[in-house]
C-alpha positions as CSV (number, residue, x, y, z in Angstrom):
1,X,-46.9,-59.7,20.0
2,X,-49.8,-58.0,22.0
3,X,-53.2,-59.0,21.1
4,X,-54.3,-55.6,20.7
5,X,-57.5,-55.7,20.6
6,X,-57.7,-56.3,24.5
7,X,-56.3,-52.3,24.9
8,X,-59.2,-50.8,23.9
9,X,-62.0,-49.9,26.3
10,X,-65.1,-51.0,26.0
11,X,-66.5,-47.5,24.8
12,X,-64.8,-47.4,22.2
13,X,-65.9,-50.1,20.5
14,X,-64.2,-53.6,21.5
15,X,-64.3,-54.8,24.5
16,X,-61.6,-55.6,27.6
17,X,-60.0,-59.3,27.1
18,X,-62.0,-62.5,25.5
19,X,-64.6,-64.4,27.3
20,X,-63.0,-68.0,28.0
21,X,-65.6,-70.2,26.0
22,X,-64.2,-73.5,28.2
23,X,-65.4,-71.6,31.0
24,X,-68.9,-70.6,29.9
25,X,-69.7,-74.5,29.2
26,X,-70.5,-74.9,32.6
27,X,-72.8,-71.8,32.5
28,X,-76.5,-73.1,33.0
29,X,-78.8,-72.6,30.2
30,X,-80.6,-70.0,31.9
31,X,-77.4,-68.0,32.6
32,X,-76.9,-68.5,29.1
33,X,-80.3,-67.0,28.0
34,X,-79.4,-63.8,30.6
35,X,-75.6,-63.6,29.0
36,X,-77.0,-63.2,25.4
37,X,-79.4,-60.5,26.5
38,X,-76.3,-59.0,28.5
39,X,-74.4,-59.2,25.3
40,X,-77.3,-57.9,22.8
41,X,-77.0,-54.5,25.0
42,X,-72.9,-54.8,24.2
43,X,-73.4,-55.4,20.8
44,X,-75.0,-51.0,20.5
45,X,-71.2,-50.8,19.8
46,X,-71.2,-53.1,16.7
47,X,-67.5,-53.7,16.7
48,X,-67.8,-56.0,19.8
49,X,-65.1,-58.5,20.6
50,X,-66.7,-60.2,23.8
51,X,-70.2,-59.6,22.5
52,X,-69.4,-61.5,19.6
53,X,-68.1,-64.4,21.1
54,X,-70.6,-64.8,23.6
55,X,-73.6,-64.4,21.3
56,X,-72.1,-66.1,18.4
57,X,-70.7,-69.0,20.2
58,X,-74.5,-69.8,21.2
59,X,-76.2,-68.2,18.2
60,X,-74.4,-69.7,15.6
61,X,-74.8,-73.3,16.6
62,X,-78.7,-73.2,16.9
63,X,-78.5,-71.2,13.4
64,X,-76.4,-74.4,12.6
65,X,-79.4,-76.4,14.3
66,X,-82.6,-74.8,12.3
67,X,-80.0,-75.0,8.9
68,X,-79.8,-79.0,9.2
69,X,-83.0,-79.3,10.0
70,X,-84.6,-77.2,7.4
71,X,-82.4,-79.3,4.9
72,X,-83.7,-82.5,6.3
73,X,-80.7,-83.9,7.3
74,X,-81.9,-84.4,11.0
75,X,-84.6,-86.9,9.5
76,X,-82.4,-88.9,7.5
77,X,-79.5,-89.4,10.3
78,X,-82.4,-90.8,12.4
79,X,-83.6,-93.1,9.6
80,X,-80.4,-94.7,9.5
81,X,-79.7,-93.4,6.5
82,X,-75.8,-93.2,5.1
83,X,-74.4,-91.1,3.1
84,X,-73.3,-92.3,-0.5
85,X,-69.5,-92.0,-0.1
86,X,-69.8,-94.4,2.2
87,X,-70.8,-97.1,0.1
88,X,-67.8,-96.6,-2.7
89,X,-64.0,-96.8,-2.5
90,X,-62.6,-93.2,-3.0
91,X,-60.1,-91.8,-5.4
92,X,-57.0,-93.2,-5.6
93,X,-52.8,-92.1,-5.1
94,X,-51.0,-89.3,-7.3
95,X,-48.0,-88.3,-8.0
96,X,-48.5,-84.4,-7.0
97,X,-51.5,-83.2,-5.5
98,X,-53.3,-80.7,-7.7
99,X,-55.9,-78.1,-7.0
100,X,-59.7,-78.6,-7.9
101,X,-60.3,-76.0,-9.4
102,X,-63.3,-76.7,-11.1
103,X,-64.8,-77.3,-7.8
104,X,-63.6,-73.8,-5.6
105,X,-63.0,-72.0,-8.7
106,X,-60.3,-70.1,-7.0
107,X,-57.3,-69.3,-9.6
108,X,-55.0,-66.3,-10.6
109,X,-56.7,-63.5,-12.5
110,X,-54.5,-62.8,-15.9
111,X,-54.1,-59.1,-16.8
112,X,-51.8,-59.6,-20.3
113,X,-50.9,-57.5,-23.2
114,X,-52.4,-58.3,-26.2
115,X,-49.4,-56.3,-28.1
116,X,-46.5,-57.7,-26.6
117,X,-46.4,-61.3,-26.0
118,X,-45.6,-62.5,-22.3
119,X,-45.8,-59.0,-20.8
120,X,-48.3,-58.6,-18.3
121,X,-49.2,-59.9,-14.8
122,X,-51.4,-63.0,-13.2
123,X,-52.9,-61.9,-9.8
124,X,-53.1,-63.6,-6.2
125,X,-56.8,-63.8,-5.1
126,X,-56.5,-62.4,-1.9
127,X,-60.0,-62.2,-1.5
128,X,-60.4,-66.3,-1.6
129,X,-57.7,-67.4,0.6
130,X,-57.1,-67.3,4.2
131,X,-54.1,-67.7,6.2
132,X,-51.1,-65.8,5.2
133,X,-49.0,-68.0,3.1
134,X,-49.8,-67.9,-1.0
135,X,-49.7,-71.3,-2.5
136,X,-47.4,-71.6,-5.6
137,X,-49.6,-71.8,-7.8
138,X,-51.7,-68.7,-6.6
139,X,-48.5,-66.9,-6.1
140,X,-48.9,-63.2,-8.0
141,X,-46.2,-63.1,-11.8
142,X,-45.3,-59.9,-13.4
143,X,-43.6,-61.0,-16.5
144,X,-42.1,-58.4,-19.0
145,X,-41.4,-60.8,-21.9
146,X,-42.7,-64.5,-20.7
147,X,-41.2,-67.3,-18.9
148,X,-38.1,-68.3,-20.2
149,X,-37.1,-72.3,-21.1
150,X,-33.9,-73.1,-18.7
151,X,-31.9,-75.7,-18.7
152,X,-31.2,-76.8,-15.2
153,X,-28.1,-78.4,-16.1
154,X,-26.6,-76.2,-17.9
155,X,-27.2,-73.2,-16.1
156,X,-25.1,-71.4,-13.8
157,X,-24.4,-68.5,-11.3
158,X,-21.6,-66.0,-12.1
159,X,-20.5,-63.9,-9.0
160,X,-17.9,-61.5,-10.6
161,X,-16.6,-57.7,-11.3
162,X,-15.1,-56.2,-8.3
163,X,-14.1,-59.1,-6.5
164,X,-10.7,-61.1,-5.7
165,X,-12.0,-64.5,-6.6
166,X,-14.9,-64.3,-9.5
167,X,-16.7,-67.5,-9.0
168,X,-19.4,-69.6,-11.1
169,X,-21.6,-72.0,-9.6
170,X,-24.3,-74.4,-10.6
171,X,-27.5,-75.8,-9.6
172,X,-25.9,-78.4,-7.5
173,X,-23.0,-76.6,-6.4
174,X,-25.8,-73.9,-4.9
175,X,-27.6,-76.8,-3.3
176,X,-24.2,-78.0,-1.1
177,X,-24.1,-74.7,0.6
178,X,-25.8,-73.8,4.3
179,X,-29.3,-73.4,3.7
180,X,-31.6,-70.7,5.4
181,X,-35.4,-70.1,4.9
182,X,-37.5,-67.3,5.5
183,X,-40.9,-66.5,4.7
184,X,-42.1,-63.0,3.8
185,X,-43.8,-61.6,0.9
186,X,-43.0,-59.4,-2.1
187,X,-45.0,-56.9,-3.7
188,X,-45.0,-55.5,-7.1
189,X,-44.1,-51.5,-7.2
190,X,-47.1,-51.6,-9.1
191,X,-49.6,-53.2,-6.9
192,X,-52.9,-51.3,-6.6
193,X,-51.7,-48.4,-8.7
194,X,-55.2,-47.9,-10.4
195,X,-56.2,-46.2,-6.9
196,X,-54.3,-43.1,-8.3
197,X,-57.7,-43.0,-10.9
198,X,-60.1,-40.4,-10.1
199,X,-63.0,-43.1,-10.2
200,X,-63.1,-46.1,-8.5
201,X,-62.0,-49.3,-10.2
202,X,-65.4,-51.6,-9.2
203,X,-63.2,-55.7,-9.0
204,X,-62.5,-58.2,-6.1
205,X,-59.9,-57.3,-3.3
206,X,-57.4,-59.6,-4.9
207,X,-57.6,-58.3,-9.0
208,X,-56.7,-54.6,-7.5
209,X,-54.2,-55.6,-4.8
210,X,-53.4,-59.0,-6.0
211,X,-50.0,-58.4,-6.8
212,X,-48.4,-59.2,-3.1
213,X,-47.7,-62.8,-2.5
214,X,-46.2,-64.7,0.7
215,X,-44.0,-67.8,1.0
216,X,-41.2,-69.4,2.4
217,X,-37.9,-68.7,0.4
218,X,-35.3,-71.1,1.0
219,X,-32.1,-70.4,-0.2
220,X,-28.2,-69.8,0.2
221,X,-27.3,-66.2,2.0
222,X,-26.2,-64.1,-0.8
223,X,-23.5,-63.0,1.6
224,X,-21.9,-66.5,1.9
225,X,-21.2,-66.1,-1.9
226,X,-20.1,-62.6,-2.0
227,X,-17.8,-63.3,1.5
228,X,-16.3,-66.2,-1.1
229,X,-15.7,-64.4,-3.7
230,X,-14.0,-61.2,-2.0
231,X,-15.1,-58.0,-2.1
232,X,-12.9,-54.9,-3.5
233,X,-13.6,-52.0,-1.1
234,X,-14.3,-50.3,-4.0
235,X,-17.7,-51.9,-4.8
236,X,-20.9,-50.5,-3.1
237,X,-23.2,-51.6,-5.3
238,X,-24.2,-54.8,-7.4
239,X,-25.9,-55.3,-10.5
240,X,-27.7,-58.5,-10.6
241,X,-29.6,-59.3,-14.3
242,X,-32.0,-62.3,-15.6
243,X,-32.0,-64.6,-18.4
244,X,-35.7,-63.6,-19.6
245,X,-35.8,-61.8,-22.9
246,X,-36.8,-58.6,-22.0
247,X,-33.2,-58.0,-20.7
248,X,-34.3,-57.0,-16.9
249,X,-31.1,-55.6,-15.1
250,X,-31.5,-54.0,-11.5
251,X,-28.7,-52.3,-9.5
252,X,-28.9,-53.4,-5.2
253,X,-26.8,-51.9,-2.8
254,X,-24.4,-53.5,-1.6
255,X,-25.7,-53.3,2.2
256,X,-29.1,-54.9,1.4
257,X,-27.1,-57.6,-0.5
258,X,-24.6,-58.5,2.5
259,X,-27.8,-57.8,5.2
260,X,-30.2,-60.0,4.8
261,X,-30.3,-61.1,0.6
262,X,-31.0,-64.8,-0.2
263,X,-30.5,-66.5,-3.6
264,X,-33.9,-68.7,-3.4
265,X,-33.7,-71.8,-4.9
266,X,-37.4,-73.3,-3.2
267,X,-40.3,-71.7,-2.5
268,X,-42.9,-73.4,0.4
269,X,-40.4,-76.1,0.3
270,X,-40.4,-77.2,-3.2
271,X,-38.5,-76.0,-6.1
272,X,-39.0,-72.4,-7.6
273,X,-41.9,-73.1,-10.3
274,X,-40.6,-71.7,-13.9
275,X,-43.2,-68.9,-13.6
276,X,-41.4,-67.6,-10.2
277,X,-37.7,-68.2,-11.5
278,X,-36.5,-71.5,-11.5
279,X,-33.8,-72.0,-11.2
280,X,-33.0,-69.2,-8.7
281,X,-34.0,-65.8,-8.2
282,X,-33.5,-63.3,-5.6
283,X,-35.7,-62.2,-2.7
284,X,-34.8,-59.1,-1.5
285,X,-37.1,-58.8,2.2
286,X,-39.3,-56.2,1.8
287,X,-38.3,-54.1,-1.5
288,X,-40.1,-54.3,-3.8
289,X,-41.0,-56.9,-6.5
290,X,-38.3,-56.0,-9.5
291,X,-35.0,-56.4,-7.6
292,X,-36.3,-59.7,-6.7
293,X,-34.9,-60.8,-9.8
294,X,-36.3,-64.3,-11.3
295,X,-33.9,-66.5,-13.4
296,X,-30.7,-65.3,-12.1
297,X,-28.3,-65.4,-14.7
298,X,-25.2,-62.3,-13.0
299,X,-24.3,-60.6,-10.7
300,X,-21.8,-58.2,-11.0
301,X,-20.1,-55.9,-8.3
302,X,-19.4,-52.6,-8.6
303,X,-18.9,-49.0,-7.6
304,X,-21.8,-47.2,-9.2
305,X,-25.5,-48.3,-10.0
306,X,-26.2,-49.5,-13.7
307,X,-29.2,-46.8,-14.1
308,X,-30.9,-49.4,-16.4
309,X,-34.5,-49.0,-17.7
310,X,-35.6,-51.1,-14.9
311,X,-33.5,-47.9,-12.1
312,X,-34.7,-45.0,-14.0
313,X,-37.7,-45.6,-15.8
314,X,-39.7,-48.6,-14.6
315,X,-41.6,-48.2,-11.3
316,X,-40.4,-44.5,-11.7
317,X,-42.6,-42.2,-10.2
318,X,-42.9,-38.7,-11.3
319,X,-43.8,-36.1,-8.4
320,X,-45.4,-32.9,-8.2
321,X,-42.6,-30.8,-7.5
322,X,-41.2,-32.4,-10.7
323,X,-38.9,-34.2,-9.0
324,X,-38.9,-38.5,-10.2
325,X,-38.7,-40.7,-7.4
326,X,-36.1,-43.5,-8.3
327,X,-35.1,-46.7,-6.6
328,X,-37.8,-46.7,-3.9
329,X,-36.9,-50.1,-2.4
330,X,-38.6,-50.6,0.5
331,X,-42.4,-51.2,0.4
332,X,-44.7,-49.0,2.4
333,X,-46.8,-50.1,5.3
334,X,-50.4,-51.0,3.9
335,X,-53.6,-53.3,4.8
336,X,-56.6,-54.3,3.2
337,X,-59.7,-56.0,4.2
338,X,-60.7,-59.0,2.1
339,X,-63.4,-60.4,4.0
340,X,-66.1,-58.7,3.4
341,X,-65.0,-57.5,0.1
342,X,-66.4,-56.6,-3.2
343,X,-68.0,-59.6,-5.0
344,X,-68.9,-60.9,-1.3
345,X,-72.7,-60.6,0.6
346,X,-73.0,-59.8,3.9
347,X,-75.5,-60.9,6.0
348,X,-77.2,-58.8,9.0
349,X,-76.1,-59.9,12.3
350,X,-72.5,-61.0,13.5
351,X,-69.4,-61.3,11.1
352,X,-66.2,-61.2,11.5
353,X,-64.0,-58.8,9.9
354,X,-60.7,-60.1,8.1
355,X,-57.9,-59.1,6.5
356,X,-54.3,-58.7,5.3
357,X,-51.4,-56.3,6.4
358,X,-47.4,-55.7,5.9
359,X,-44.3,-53.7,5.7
360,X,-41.5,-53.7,3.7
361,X,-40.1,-51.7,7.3
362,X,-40.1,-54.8,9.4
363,X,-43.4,-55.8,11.5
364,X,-46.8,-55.0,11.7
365,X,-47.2,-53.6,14.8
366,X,-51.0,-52.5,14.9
367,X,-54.5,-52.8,12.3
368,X,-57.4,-50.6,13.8
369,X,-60.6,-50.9,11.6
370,X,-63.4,-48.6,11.0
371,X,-66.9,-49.6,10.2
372,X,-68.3,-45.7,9.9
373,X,-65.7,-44.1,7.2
374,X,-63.1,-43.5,9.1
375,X,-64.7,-41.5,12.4
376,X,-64.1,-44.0,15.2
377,X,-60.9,-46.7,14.6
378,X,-60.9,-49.9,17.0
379,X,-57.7,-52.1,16.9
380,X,-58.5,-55.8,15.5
381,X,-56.3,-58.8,16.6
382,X,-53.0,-59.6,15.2
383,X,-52.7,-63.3,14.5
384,X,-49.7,-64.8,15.3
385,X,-47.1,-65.4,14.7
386,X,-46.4,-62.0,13.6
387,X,-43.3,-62.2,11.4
388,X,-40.7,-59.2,10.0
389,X,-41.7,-58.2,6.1
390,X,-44.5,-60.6,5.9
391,X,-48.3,-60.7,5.5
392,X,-50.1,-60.4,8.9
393,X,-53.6,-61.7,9.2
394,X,-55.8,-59.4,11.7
395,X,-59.4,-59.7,12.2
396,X,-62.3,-58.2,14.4
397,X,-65.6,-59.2,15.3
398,X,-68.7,-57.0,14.1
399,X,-72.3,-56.8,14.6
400,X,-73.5,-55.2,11.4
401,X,-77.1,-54.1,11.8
402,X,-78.2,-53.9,7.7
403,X,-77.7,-50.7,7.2
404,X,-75.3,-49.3,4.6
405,X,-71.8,-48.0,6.0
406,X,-68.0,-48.4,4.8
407,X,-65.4,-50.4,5.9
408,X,-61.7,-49.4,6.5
409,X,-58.5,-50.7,7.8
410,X,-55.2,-48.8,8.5
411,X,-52.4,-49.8,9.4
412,X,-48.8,-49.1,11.3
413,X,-45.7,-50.9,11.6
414,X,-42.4,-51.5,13.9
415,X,-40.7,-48.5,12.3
416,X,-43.4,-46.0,13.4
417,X,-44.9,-45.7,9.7
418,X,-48.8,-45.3,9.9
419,X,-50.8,-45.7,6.3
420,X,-51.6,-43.0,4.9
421,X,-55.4,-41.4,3.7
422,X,-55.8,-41.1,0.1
423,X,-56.1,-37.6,0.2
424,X,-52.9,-37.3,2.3
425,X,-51.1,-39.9,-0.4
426,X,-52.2,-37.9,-3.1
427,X,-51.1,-34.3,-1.2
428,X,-47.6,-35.6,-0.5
429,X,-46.5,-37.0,-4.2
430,X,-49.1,-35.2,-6.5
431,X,-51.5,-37.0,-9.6
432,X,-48.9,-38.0,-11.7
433,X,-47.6,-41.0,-9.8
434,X,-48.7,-44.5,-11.4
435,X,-46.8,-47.0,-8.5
436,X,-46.3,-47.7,-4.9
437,X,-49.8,-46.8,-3.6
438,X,-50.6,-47.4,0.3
439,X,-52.8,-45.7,1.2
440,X,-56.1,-46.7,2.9
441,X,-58.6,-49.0,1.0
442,X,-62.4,-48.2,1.3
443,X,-65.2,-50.7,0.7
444,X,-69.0,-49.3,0.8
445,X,-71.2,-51.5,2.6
446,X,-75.3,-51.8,0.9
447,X,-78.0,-52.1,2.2
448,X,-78.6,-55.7,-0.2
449,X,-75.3,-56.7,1.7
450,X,-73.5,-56.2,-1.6
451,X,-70.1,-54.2,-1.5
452,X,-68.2,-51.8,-3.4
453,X,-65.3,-49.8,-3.6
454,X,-65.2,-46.3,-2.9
455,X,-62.3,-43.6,-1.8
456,X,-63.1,-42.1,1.5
């Protein structure tokens, strides 16, 4: 994947290909002294990708420097003195590594409903994690009735309706198959829907657009079953339904299912966690959360779809021309920065810009950022690898100079989708709509370094 932020002239904003830092250590301090006044005249365009590396690479270790010093740590190294860890045995072994939480204080964000027990959702912090796989126990849940209580072994997998051979299998039978992984995230049709408000919802990056997770799904083709089982010409369509108690029932088209449809049995190499559908579920690449069904109990083949709740009236959205848009499937393209986000303090001087983008289309193909509302876009770096459906981590290097401005990303993807303005969102399917927002995400820089959400 091209690094595109090496495309971009200079003029606009970043600059043409990095600076080779190996290189520049055998630069003489006086050339250094000369390259950082070279690069302070860059840096008039604050979204600076050589000018960041130049100056920050050598201003950031001397900050470093003065910090250690102020703190006194200079003194006591020369003193001989140790530090205290090293005069105690540590911690010991356990069984399975937990989190300290206590410590980062980084944990899901529960948004339940006090009148109907279990329903509700638990949302990824985006806006404290880096990288662009979601640990399982950060992973978003969207629950309509709880988490149900399985029993591994008695639990199976019914493949059955329109097919020559109907065929049952369990836990371990599932487990002897050919077994394929594949990471890529899922998003819940419902993700950031509160950007349909008029106002501004004021929270973290991660409790408005928390509800997009990414992993590695390993699991059994759902092809391999169906191929087993023998499909009747006559099905086109297959109707796959959970063991939860809210009775959720979603029909998938037959294409999607033989394409590229596993039956997840781990997640990040462990077993699916209760909360994410242990013992199996479906992940569907790219559509969107529902018809990645958790505790698979079904699934039937047939000729026509169900039109459960969960078709017709869940993740429904009603447009302006009175017309409800059903079945949407496949995700929009969409991005979001979450460093700097709300709840975060920026400091004047160099930063780097980072952030989060995907498709339910297949890749993400470029992120441009703007630090002035929108009126000049400069393309950040993709970090690789850049996968097909998955989260994409980009970031850019900026030079902000204290003064309030807002931050933007947008983004387009490998089918030729761009993401959308607000305004345009909100032109093309009306005010009535309550899922699958996309469009661009806005945060309002202050002049205290304090940020905020705002539509522009």
């Amino acid at each position: 994947m091209t690094d595109k932020s090496d495309s971009i002239d200079a003029g606009a904003g970043l600059a043409t290909p990095a600076v080779n830092l190996a290189d520049e250590q055998q630069i003489s301090s006086e050339q250094q002294v000369q390259i950082q006044w070279q690069g302070a005249s860059e840096l008039q365009n604050p979204l600076q990708r050589r000018a960041f590396l130049r100056n920050a690479t050598l201003g950031l270790t001397t900050l470093g420097t003065i910090t250690a010093l102020a703190q006194g740590t200079g003194t006591a190294q020369a003193q001989g003195v140790t530090p205290p860890s090293w005069h105690r045995s540590g911690s010991g072994f356990s069984n399975y590594g937990q989190a300290d939480t206590e410590a980062n204080g980084i944990i899901r964000w529960i948004s339940a409903n006090p009148a109907v027990p279990g329903e509700g959702v638990s949302w990824t912090p985006l806006h404290e994690l880096e990288g662009t796989i979601t640990p399982n126990g950060l992973h978003f849940e969207r629950h309509h009735n709880g988490v149900p209580e399985i029993d591994a072994d008695q639990w199976t997998l019914s493949v059955h309706g329109q097919v020559k051979r109907p065929l049952s299998f369990t836990l371990d039978a599932l487990r002897r198959y050919p077994m394929e992984s594949r990471i890529g995230f899922i998003e819940c049709g419902g993700n950031s829907n509160t950007l349909w408000h008029e106002t501004p919802v004021q929270a973290a990056a991660g409790h408005l657009h928390g509800l997009v997770s990414c992993a590695e799904w390993t699991g059994v083709r759902l092809s391999t079953l169906l191929v087993e089982a023998g499909v009747d010409p006559e099905a086109q369509w297959i109707v796959a339904d959970a063991l939860d108690a809210s009775g959720v029932m979603i029909s998938l088209p037959l294409d999607k299912c033989l394409d590229d449809v596993l039956v997840a049995l781990y997640q990040n190499g462990e077993p699916l966690r209760r909360e994410n559908g242990f013992p199996a579920r479906l992940f569907v690449p790219g559509w969107e959360g529902i018809v990645n069904i958790k505790w698979l109990r079904s699934l039937q083949l047939v000729a026509t779809p169900l039109w459960s709740k969960f078709d017709t009236v869940s993740y429904t959205d009603l447009l302006k021309d009175g017309h409800a848009e059903r079945m949407t499937f496949t995700m929009g393209v969409k991005s979001l920065i979450t460093s700097p986000s709300p709840g975060h303090r920026l400091q004047s001087g160099f930063n780097e810009i980072r952030g989060l983008a995907w498709s339910g289309a297949g890749f993400v193909d470029l992120v441009e950022i703007s630090a002035d509302g929108g009126n000049s876009w400069h393309a950040a770096t993709l970090q690789e690898p850049v996968l097909d459906k998955s989260l994409t981590r980009f970031t850019i290097a900026w030079q902000w100079d204290g003064k309030p401005c807002v931050l933007m990303s947008r983004a387009m993807d490998s089918a030729g989708r761009r993401q959308p303005s607000r305004q345009a969102l909100i032109e093309e399917k009306g005010v009535n709509v309550y899922h699958h927002f996309n469009a661009i995400l806005a945060w309002e820089v202050q002049a205290d370094g304090t940020l905020r959400h705002v539509y522009s």
